[in-house]
C-alpha positions in Angstrom: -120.9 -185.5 85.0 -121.4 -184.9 88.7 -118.4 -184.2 90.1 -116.1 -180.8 90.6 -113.6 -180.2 88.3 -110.6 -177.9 89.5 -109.1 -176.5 86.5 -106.3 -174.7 88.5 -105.2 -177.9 90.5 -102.8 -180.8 88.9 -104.0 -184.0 88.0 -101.8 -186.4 89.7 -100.1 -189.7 86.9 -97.7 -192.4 88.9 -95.0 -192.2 86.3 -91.9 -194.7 86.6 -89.5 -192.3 85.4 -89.2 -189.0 84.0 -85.7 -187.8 81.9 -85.4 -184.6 82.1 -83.6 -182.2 79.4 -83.1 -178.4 79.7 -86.8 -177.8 77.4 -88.3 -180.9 77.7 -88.7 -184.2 79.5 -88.8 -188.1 78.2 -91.5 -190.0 80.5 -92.0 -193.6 81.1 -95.0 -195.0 83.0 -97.5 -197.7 83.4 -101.1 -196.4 83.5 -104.2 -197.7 84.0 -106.7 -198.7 81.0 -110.3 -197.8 82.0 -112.8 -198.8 79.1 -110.2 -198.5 76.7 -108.9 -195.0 77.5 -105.6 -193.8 79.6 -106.0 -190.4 80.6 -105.3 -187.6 81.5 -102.1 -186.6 79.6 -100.1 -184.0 79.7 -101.7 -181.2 77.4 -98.0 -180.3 76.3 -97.4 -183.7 75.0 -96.0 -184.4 72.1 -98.1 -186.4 70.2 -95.5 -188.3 67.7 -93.2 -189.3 70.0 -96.2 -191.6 72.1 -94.5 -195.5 72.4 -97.0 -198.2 73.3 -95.5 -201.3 75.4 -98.7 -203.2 75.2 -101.0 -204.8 72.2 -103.1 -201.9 71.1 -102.4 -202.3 67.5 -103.7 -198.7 66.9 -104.9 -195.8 69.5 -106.4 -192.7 68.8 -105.3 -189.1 69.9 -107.6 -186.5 71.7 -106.5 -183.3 72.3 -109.0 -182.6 74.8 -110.0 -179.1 76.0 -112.8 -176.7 74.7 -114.0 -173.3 75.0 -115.1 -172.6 78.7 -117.5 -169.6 77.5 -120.0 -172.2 76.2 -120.7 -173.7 79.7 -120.9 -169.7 81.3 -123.2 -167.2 80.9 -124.1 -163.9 82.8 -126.3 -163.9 85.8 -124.3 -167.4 86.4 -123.9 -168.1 90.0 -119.9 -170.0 90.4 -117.3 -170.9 92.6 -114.0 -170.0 92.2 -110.6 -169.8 94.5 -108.9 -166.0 95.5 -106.0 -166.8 98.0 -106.4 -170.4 98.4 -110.0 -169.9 99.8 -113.6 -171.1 98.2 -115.9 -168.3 97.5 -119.3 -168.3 95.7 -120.5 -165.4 93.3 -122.1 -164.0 90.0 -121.0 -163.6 86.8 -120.7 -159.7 85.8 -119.2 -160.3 82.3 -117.5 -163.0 80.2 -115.1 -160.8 78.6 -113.2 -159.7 80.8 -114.4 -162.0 83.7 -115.9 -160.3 86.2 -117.2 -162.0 89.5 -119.5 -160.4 92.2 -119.0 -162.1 95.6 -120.5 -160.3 99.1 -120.4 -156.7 97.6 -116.7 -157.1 96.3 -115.8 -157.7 93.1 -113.0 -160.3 91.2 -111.3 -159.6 88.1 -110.4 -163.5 87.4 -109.4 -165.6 84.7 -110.9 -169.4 83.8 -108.5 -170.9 85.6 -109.6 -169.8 89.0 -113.2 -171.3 88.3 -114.3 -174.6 90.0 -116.9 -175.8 87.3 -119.4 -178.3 87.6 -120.9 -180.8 84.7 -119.2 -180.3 81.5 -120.8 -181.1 78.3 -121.4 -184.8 77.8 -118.1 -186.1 75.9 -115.8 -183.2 76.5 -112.6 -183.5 78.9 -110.0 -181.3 79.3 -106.8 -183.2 78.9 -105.5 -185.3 76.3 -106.0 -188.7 76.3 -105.6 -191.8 74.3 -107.8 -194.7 73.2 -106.7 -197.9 72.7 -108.2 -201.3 71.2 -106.9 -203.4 73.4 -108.6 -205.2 76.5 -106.0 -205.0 78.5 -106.1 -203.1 81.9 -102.8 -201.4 82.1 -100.4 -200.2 79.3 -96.8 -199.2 79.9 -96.7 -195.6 77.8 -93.6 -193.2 77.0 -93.4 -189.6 75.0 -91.6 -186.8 75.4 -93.4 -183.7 77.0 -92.4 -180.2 77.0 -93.1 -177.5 79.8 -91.3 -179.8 81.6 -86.8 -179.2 81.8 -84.7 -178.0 84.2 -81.8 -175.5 84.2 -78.0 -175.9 86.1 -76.4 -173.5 88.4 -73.3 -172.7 90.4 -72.8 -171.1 93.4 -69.3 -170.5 94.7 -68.0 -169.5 97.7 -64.2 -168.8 98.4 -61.9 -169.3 101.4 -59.0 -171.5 102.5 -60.5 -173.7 99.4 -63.2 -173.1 97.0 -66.5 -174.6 98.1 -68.2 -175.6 94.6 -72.4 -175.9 95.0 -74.8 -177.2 92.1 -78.2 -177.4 91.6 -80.8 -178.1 89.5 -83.8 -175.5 89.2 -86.8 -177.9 87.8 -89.4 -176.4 86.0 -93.2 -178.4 85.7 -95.5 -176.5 83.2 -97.1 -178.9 82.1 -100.3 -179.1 84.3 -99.8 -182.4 85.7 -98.3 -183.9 88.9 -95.4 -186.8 88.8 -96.1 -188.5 91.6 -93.8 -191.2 93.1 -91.2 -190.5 90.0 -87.5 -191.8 89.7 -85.9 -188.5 87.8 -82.8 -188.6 86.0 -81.4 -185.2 84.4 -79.2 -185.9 81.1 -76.6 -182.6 79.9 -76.4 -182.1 76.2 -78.5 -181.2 73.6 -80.2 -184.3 71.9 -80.3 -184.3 68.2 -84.4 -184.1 67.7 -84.0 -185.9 64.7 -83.3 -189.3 66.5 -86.0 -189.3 68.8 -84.5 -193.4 69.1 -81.9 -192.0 71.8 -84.1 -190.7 74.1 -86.5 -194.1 73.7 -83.3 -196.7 74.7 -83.7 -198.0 78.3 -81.2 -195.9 80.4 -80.2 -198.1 83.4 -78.2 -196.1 86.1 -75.7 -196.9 88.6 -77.7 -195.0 92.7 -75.5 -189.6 97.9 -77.6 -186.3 97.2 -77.4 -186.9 93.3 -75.6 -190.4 92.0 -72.4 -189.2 90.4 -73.2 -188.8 86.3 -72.5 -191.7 83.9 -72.1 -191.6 80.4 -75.0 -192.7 78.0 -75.4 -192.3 74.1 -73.2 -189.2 74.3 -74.6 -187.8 77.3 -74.3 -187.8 81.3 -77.0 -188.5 83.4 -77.8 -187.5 87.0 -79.7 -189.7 89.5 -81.7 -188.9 92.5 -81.7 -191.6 94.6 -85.0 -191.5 95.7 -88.2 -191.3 94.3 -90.2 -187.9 94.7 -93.4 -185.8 93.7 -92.4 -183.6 90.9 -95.3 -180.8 91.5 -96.1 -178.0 89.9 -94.4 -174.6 89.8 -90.1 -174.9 89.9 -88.2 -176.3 93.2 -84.2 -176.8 92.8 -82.3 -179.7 93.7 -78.6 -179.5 94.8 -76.7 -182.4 92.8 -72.9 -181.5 94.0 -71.2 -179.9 97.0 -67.6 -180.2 97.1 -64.5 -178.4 98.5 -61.8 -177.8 96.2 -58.5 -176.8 96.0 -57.8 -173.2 93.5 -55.5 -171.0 91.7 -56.4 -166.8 91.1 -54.7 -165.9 88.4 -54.0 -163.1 86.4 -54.4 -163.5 82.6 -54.1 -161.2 79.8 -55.2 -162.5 76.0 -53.4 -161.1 73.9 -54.6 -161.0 69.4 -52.2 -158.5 68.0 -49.1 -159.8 67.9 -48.7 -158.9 63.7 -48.8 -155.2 64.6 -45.7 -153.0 63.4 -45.9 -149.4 65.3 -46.9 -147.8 68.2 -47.1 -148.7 72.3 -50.4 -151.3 73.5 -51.3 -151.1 77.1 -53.7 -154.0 78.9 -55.1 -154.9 82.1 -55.4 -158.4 83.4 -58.2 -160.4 83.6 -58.9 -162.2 87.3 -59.5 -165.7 86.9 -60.0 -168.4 89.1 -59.2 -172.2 88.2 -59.8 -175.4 89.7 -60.4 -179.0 88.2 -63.5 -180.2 87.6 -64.3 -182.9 90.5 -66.9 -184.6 88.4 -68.9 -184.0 85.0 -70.5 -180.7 85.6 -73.1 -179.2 82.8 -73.0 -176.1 81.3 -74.1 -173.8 83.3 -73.9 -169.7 85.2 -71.8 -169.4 88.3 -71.6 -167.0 90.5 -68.7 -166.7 92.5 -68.6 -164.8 96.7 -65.5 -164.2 98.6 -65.7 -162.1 102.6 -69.4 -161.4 101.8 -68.8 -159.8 98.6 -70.0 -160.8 94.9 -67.0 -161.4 92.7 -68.6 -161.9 90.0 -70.0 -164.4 87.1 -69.1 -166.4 84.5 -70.3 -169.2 82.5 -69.4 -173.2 82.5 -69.7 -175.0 79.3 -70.1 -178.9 79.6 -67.0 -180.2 81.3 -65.9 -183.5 81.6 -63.9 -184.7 85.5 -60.3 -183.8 85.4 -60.8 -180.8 83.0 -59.9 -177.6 84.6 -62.0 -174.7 84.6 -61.2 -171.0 84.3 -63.5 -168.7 85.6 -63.2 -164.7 84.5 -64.5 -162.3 87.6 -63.5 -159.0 86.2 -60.7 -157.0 85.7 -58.0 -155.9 87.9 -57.6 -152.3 87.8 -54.3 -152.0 89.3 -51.7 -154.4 87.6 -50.9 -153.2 84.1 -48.5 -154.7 81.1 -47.2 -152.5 78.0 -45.9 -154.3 74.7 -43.5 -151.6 72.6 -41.8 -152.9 69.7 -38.2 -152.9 69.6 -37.3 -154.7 66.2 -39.7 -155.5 63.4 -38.3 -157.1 59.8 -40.6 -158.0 57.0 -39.0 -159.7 54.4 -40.7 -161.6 51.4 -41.2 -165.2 53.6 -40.6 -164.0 57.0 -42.0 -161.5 59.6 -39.6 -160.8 62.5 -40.1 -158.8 65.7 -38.8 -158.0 69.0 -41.3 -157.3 71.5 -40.8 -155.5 75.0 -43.0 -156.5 77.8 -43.2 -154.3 80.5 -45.2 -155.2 83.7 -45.9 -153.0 86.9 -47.2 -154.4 90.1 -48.3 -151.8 92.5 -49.8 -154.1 95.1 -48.4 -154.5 98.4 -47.6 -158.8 97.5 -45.8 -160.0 94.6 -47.9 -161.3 91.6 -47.5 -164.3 88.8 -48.8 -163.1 85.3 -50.0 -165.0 82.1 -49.9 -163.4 78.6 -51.4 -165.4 76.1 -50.4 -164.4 72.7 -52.7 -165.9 70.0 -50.5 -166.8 67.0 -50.7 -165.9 63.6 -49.8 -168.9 61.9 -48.7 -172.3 63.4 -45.3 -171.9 62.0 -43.5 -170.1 64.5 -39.9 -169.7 65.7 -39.6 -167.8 69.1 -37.2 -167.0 72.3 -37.8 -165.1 75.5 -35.6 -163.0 78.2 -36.4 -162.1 81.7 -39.8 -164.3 81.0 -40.9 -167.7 80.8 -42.3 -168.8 77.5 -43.7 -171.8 76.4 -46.1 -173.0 73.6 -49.9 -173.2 74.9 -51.2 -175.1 71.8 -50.5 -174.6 67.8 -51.9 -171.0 67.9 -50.6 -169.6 71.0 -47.4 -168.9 73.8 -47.8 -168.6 77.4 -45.7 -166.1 78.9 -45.2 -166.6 82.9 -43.6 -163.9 84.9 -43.6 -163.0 88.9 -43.7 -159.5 89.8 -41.9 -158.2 93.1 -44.6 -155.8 95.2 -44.6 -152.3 94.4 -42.3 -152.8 91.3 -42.1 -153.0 87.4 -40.1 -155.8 85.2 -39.3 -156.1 81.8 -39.2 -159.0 79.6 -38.1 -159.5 76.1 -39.4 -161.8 72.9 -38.5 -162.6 69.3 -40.6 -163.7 67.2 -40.0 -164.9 63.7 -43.3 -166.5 61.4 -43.7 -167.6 57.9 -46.0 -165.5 55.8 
């Protein structure tokens, strides 16, 4: 074999498209059949999941690779690469591998070495042999080393200006070139590798807006790129947005009979989902400061989103209770909100109260109740600046 081989370089495949999940990716390609063999593949591939659209009626699996020591030995003059340039030198030791180039010396690994004439029938990459005569093959499998990971980046004003992206990861030694990618949210059931093989047609302007397919959404580029090696990100939605910041307390102790509770409220800030957006971390900036972070589950357009920043340190709430009755059926109490506002601007506050059964009776003074769901109230209430109000409840359960 007399040509270089660069082990730290990618090998370049012309895939048609690549489907990228959050730990792996579903590829889809036509390759080239040279004397019965389509390589290289990925050496991350995983080997049961290889379709064949062509009429190999059988191929065979090769792993590739083998142990670089057997083609070294000390006294060995190489070439290898230290900071993207091509030096020459001598092999110290194997173990750890030591070069000696122009009275320096290199602690490197294999990697870095440019090797010349491996053993006859050896190659370093996966590959697959076919009985077939034809001269190309359409070929998918899933590969991992490949996925990518969401993000959110937020910055508030006047509105809230909502950034995602997509950090791509390629560890899998090879280069895409020329590749449609799609990115599908959710978490694939492994054990019906069918729904990652179905044809996923898209609708096509930074990222296409997601559509729906087998239970997931899907994200388009709309052009075709190089996925290379290493991780790049992607921005896939930039919007402005209208928000609310609110102040929210959650509340899990209603069924308590003694004493006085004190809380702080949680600072949250909401806004409705403009399209599909993936689970994912956001991070949230306001007047060049860092708010804080929270955490997106998968949300579908329309859904509104909460995020919690922290805790505000100055507006407080007490619960004492007034009344409490325990009878053989029943559990009554009468609860006494008390809210202080010390900030210079008037405030709106939400209590949730998580409910101890769904059988509940309920009414409310100086405070705006309503059921949330079947296990909890919302309280509403506005507090004047600088000021404290109090707010009454009754409620009556079934045991």
């Amino acid at each position: 074999m007399k040509k270089y081989l660069l082990l730290t370089a990618t090998t370049s495949i012309f895939a048609t498209t690549l489907a990228l999940y959050p730990d792996m990716a579903y590829v889809e390609e036509v390759r080239h059949v040279r004397h019965g063999v389509i390589a290289p593949l990925p050496r991350r591939i995983v080997e049961d999941s290889i379709y064949l659209g062509c009429d190999a009626k059988r191929f065979i699996f090769d792993r590739g690779g083998f142990d670089l020591k057997r083609v070294l030995h000390i006294g060995q003059e190489v070439e290898f690469l230290h900071e993207k340039k091509r030096l020459k030198g001598t092999i110290l030791s194997l173990d750890p591998l030591i070069v000696r180039a122009d009275r320096l010396y290199f602690d490197l690994s294999f990697k870095d070495l440019l090797i010349k004439d491996l053993p006859s029938g050896y190659q370093l990459q996966p590959s697959l042999r076919l009985d077939t005569d034809s001269k190309s093959c359409k070929i998918s499998y899933l590969v991992r080393g490949i996925g990518f990971e969401s993000r959110y980046v937020i910055q508030v004003g006047e509105k809230l200006h909502l950034q995602g992206y997509f950090d791509i990861k390629n560890e899998s030694a090879l280069r895409y070139e020329n590749a449609k990618i799609r990115f599908l949210t959710g978490k694939p059931n492994r054990a019906e590798r069918v729904v990652l093989r179905k044809s996923m047609a898209m609708s096509a302007p930074m990222i296409k807006a997601p559509k729906r397919i087998e239970g997931y959404f899907i994200y388009e580029l709309p052009q075709r790129v190089t996925l290379r090696k290493g991780r790049e990100s992607l921005k896939f939605l930039d919007r402005e947005l209208p928000y609310k910041e609110e102040l929210v307390r959650v509340c899990d102790d209603l069924h308590y009979n003694f004493g006085t509770l004190s809380y702080k409220f949680d600072r949250k800030f909401t806004f409705e989902a403009p399209d599909t957006l993936p689970s994912a971390l956001v991070r949230v900036y306001q007047k060049g400061l860092f708010l804080g972070e929270d955490y997106i589950a998968d949300t579908p357009m329309g859904k509104w989103v909460s995020l919690r920043l922290g805790e505000d340190f100055e507006v407080t709430m007490t619960k004492k209770l007034k009344e409490y009755t325990n009878t053989k059926t029943t559990y009554r109490s009468v609860v006494e909100y008390t809210f202080t506002n010390p900030k210079p601007r008037s405030v709106e506050l939400q209590v949730v109260e998580h409910l101890p059964t769904t059988t509940l009776r309920f009414s409310c003074k100086g405070m705006k109740c309503e059921k949330k769901d079947a296990r909890s109230l919302l309280i509403r209430i506005e507090v004047p600046p600088r000021s404290s109000k109090k707010g009454f409840a009754i409620y009556q359960y079934s045991k």
